[in-house]
C-alpha positions as CSV (number, residue, x, y, z in Angstrom):
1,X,11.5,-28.4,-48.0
2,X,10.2,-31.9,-46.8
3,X,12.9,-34.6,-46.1
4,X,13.6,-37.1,-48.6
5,X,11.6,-40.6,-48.1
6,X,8.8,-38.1,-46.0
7,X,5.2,-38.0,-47.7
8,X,3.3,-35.0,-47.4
9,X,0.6,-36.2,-45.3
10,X,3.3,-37.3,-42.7
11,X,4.9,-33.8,-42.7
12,X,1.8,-32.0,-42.3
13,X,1.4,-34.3,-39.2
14,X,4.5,-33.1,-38.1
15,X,4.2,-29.6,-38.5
16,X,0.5,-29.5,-36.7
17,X,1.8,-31.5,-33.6
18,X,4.6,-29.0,-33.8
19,X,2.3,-26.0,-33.7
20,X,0.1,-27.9,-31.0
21,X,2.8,-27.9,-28.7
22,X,3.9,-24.3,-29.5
23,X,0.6,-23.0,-28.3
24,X,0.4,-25.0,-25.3
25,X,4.0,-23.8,-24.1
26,X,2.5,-20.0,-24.7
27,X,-0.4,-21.0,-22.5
28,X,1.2,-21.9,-20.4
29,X,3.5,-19.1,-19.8
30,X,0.7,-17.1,-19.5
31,X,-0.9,-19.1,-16.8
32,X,2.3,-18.9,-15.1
33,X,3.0,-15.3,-15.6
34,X,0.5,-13.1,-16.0
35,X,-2.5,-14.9,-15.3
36,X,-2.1,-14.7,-11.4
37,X,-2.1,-11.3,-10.9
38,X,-5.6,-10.9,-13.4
39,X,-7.5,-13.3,-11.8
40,X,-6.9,-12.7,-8.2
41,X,-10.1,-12.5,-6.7
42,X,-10.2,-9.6,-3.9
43,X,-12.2,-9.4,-0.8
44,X,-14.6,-6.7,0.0
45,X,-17.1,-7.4,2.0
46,X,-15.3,-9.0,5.6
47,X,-15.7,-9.0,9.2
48,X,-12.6,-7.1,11.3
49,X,-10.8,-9.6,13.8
50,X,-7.6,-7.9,15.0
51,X,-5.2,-4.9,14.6
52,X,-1.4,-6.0,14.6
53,X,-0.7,-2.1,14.7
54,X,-2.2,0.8,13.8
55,X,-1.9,0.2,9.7
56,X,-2.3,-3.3,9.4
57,X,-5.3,-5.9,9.9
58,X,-6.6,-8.8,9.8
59,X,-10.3,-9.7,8.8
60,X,-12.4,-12.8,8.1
61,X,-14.3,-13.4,4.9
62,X,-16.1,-16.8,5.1
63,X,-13.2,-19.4,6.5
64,X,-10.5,-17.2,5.0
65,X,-8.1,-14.5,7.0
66,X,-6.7,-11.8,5.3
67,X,-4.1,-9.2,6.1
68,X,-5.0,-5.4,5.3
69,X,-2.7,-2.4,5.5
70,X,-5.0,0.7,5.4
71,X,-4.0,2.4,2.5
72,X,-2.7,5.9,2.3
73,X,-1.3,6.4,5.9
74,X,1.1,5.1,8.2
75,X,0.3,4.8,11.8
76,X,3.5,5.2,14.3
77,X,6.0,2.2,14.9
78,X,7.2,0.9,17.8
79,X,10.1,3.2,18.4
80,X,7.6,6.1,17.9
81,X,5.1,7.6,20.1
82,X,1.8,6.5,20.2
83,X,2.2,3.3,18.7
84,X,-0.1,1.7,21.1
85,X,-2.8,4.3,21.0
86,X,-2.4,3.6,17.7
87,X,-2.5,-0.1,17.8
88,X,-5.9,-0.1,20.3
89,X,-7.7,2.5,18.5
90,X,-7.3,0.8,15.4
91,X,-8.2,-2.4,17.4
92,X,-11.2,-1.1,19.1
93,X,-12.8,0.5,15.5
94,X,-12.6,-3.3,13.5
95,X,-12.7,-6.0,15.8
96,X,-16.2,-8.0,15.0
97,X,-17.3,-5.5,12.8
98,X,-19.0,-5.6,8.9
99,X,-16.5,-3.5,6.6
100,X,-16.6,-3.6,3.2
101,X,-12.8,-2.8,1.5
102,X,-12.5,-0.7,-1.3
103,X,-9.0,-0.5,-3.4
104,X,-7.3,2.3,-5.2
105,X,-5.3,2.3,-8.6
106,X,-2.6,-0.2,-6.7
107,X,-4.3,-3.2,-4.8
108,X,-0.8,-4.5,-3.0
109,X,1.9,-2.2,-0.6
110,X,5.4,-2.6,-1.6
111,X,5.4,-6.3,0.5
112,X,3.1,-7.5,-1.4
113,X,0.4,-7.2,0.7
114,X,-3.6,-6.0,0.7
115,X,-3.7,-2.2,0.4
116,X,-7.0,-1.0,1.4
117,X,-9.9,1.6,2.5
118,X,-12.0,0.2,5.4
119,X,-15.4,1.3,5.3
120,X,-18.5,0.8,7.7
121,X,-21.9,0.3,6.7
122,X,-22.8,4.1,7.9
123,X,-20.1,5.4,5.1
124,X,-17.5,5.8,8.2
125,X,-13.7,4.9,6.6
126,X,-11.0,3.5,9.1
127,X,-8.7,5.3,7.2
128,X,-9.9,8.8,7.7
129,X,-10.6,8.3,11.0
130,X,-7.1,7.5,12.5
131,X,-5.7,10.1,11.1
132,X,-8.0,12.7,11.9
133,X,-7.6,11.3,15.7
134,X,-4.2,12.1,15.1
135,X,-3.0,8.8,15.7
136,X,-1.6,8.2,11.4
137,X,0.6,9.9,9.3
138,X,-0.9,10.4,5.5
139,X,1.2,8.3,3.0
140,X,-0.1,8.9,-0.4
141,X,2.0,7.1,-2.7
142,X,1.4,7.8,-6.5
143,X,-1.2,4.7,-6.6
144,X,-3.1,5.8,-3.5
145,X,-4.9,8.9,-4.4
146,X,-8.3,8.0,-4.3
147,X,-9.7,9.8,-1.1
148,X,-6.8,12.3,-1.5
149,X,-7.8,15.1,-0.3
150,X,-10.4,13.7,2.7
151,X,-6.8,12.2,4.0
152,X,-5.2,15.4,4.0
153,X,-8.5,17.5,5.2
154,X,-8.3,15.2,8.2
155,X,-4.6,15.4,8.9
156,X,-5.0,19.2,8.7
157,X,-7.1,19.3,11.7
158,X,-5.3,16.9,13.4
159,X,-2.5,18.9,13.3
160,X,-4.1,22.4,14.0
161,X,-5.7,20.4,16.8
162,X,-2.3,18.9,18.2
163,X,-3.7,15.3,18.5
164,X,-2.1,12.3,19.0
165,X,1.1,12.2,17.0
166,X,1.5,15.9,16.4
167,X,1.6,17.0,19.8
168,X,4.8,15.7,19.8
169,X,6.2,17.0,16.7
170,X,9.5,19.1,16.8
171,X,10.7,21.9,14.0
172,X,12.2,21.4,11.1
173,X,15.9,21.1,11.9
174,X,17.6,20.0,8.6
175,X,18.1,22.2,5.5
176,X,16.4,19.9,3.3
177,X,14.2,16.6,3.5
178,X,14.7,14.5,0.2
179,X,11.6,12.4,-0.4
180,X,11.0,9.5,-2.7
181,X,7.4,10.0,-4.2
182,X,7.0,6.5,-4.9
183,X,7.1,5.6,-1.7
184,X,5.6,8.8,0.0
185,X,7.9,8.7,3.0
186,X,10.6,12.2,3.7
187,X,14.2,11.5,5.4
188,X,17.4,13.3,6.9
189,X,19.6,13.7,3.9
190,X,22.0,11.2,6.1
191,X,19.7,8.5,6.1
192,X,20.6,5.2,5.0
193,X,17.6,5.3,2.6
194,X,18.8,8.1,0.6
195,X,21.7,7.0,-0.3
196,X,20.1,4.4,-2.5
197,X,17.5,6.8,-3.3
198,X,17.7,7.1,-7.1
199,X,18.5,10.9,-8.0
200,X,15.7,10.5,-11.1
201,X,13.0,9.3,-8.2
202,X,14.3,12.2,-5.4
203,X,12.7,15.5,-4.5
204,X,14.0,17.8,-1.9
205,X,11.7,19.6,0.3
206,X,12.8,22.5,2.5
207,X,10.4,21.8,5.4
208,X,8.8,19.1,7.3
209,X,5.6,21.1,7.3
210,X,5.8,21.0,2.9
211,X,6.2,17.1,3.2
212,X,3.1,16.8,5.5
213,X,0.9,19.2,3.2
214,X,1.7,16.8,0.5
215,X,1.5,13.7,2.2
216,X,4.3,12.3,2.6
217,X,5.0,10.5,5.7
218,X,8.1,10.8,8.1
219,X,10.9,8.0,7.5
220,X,10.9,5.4,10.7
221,X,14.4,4.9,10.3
222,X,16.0,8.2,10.5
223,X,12.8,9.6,12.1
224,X,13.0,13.9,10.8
């Protein structure tokens, strides 16, 4: 119903200006809101500068650095052996080099940052190759299962081979390894990290060898 002493015309200009500004607030909520994580533009083809450790990189694309973690695997920490080995190798494989970076079904780690597969020109993946050496854990997290089973395949041999990380490998010693599959990482069931573990996301393991055979990387914390 118009208001008294309102002619038509005028309350038709009111209702359009009040549409008009409807649909520039929903625009602009969706600029805001979802339109950042649609149109991020993703590099792929960049040149390797630096290793920080043996899962994260930086590399060049025009004037513009970007931070890479190598997707499915975790290389050791600092409180872990061969975390230098790690660190150099990794160094020594990118540094000045053409990759091109592909992505999997999730583009960002749980930081927020560049998940990706490192790739030379010859068909050679990063990836693959520091974990065959021995010198990465496979992580396949539910959004990382692209190359699958090439990262497993590689961490088989490592192991049978004793390289790197897994000559220094001890037993399983617990009765049971709960593992968050979101996260692809196994702990001590005294961990600090399991006791927020939601009961709907855990799964317990009986082995360390069953957690490796399905990709699941040991916890740096609690270190099983």
């Amino acid at each position: 119903m118009m208001a008294k002493g309102l002619s038509y015309t005028g309350f038709k200009l009111i209702v359009a200006c009040a549409l008009t500004v409807a649909a520039l607030s929903i625009a602009y909520v969706v600029l805001i809101h979802g339109g950042s994580g649609e149109t991020e533009v993703l590099p792929v083809q960049v040149t390797g500068k630096r290793a920080t450790n043996g899962h994260k990189i930086k590399v060049s694309e025009h004037d513009m650095e970007h931070v890479i973690v190598l997707a499915s695997l975790r290389s050791p920490y600092e409180n872990e052996p061969e975390f230098e080995n790690a660190k150099q190798r990794c160094d020594s494989l990118i540094s000045g080099q053409d990759l091109t970076l592909r992505y999997d079904e999730s583009t960002h780690d749980e930081s927020d940052r560049l998940m990706a597969y490192v790739f030379f020109d010859d068909g050679r993946m990063v990836n693959e190759i520091l974990i065959r050496e021995g010198l990465a854990y496979a992580r396949l997290r539910s959004e990382t299962q692209l190359y699958a089973s090439l990262i497993l395949k590689a961490q088989a041999q490592a192991r049978r081979e004793r390289l790197g990380i897994w000559a220094h490998q001890s037993p399983s010693d617990e009765a049971s390894y709960p593992v968050d599959p979101k996260f692809a990482e196994f702990h001590r069931p005294q961990c600090e990290v399991v006791a927020k573990l939601p009961a709907t996301r855990r799964v317990d393991l009986k082995s360390k060898d069953e957690a490796y055979a399905r990709g699941f990387a040991p916890c740096n914390k609690c270190l099983p």
